[in-house]
C-alpha positions as CSV (number, residue, x, y, z in Angstrom):
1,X,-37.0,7.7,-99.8
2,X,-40.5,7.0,-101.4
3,X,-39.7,5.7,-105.0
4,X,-42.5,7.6,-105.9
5,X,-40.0,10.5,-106.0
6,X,-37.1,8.9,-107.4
7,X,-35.7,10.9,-110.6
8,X,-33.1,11.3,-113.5
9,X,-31.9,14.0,-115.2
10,X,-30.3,13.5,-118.5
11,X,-28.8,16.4,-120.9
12,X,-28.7,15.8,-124.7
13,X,-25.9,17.1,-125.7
14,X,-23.4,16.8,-128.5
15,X,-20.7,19.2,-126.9
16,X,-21.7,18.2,-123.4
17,X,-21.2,14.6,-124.1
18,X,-17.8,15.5,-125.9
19,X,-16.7,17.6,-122.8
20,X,-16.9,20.6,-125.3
21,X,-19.0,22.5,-122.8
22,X,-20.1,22.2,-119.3
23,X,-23.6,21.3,-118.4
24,X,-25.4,23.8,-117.1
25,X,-28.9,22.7,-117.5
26,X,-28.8,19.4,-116.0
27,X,-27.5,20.6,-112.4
28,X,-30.1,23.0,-112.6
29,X,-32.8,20.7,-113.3
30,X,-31.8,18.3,-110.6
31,X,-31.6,21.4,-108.0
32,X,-34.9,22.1,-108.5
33,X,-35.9,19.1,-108.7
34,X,-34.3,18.2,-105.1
35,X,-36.0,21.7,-103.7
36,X,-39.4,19.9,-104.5
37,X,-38.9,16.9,-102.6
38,X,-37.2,14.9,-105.8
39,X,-34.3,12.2,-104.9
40,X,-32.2,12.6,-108.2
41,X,-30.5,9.1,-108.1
42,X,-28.8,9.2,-111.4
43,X,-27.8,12.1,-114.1
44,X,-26.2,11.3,-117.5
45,X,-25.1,12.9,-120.2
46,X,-25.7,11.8,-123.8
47,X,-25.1,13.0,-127.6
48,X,-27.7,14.1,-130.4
49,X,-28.1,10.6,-131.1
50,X,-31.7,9.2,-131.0
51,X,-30.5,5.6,-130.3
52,X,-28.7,6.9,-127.3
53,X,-31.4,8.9,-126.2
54,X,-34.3,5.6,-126.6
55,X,-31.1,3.6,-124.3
56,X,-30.8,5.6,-121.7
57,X,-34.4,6.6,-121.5
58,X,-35.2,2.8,-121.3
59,X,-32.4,2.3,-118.5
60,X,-34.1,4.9,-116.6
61,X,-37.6,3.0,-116.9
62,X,-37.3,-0.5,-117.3
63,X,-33.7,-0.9,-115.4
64,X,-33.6,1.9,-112.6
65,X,-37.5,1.8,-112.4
66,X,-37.2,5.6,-111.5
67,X,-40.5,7.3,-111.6
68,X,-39.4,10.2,-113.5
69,X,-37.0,10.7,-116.2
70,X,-35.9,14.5,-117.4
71,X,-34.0,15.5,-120.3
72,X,-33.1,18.4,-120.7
73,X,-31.7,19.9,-124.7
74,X,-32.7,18.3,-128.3
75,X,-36.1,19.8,-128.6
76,X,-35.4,22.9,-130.9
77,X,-35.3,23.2,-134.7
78,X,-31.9,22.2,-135.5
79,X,-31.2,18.9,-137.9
80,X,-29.7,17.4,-134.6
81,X,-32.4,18.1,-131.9
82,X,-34.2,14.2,-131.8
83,X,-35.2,14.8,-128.2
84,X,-39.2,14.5,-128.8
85,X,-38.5,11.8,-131.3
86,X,-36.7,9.2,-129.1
87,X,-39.0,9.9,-126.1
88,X,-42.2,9.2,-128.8
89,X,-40.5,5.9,-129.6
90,X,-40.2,4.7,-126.9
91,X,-43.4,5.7,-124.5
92,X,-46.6,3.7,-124.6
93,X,-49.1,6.6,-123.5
94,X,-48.3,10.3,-124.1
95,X,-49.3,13.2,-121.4
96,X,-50.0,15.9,-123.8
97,X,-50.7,18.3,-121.2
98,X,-47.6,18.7,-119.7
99,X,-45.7,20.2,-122.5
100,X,-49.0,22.3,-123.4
101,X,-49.0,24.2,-119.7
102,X,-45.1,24.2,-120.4
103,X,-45.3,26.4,-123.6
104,X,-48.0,28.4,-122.0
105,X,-46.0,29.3,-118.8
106,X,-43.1,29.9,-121.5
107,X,-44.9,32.4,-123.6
108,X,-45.8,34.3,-120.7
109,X,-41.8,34.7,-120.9
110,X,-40.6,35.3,-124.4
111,X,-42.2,34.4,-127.6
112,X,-39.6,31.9,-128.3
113,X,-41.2,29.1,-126.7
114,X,-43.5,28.6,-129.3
115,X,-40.6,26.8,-131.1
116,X,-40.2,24.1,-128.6
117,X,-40.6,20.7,-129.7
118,X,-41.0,19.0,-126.0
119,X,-43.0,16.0,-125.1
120,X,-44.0,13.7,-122.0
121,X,-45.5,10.8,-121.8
122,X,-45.3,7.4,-119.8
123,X,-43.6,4.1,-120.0
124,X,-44.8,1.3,-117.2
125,X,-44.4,3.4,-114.2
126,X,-42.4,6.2,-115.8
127,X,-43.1,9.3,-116.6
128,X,-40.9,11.0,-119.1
129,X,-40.8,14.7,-119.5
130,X,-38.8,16.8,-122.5
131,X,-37.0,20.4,-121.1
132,X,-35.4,23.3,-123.3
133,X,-31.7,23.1,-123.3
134,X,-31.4,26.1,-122.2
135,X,-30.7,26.4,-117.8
136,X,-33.4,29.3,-117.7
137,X,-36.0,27.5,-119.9
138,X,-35.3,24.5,-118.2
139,X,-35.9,25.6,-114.6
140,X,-38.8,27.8,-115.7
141,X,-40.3,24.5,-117.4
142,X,-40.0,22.3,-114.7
143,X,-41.1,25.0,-112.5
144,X,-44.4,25.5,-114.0
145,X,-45.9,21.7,-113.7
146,X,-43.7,20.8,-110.9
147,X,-46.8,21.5,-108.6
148,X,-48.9,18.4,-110.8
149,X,-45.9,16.4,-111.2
150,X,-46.5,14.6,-107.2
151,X,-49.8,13.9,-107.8
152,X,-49.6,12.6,-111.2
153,X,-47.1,10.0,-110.1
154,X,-48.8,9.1,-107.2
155,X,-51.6,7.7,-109.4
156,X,-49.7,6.3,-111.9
157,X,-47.6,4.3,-109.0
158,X,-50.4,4.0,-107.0
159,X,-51.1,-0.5,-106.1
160,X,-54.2,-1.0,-108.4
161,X,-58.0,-0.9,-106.8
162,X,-60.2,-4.2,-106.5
163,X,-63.0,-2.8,-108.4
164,X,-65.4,-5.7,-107.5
């Protein structure tokens, strides 16, 4: 397969990561993901824990080289949700857009998703995008940039032009 469309899926989650509660919202992200054409190489499942978060979001982009990286939980309200914090550390260009036409898809749905805290942005040849925790909200997320998402990656994969 193209590693164009080579992707992860990792769930923050303090009970997930505990086995205190099965994932949900992972599986459902990589389904969909797969429906579009995705090869999910590598799902993981990590605690509230920004370090943990910024380590296996590196892995994903500097070791595994994917081209996209999903996490799914961490980007609500509470004290522990350090999703859109640990992807800000550790992207060097953020994709502001993606989360807009999220929260915009979202409110069509419920009010709610004004309170969402997601980001995306890039890292070398990565992009990295933040999903509800929730299975609905995640699929319904994805769902509603997943029609950009090829095309975005193709240029940012893309061998660079001789301009001269």
């Amino acid at each position: 397969m193209d590693d164009i469309y080579t992707a992860a899926v990792i769930t923050v989650s303090d009970k997930g990561a505990a086995g205190e509660r099965e994932d949900l919202s992972g599986p459902a992200v990589a389904e969909t993901l797969r429906g579009a054409g995705f090869d999910v190489v590598y799902t993981s499942i990590v605690p509230d824990e920004r370090e943990e978060i910024k380590r296996e979001l590196i892995k994903c982009c500097d070791d595994l080289r994917l081209a996209l990286v999903i996490t799914t939980g961490g980007t609500g309200f509470a004290p522990r949700d350090v999703t859109p914090e640990a992807t800000l550390e550790i992207v060097e260009r953020e994709t502001p857009g993606i989360p807009e036409a999220m929260r915009q898809h979202s409110l069509k749905i419920t009010n709610h998703a004004m309170l969402t805290r997601a980001r995306a942005g890039i890292r070398r040849e990565t992009l990295i995008i933040n999903l509800p925790g929730s299975p609905k909200a995640a699929r319904e997320n994805i769902e509603a940039v997943l029609s950009a998402l090829k095309h975005g990656l193709e240029m940012l994969r893309e061998p660079p032009r001789d301009h001269s």
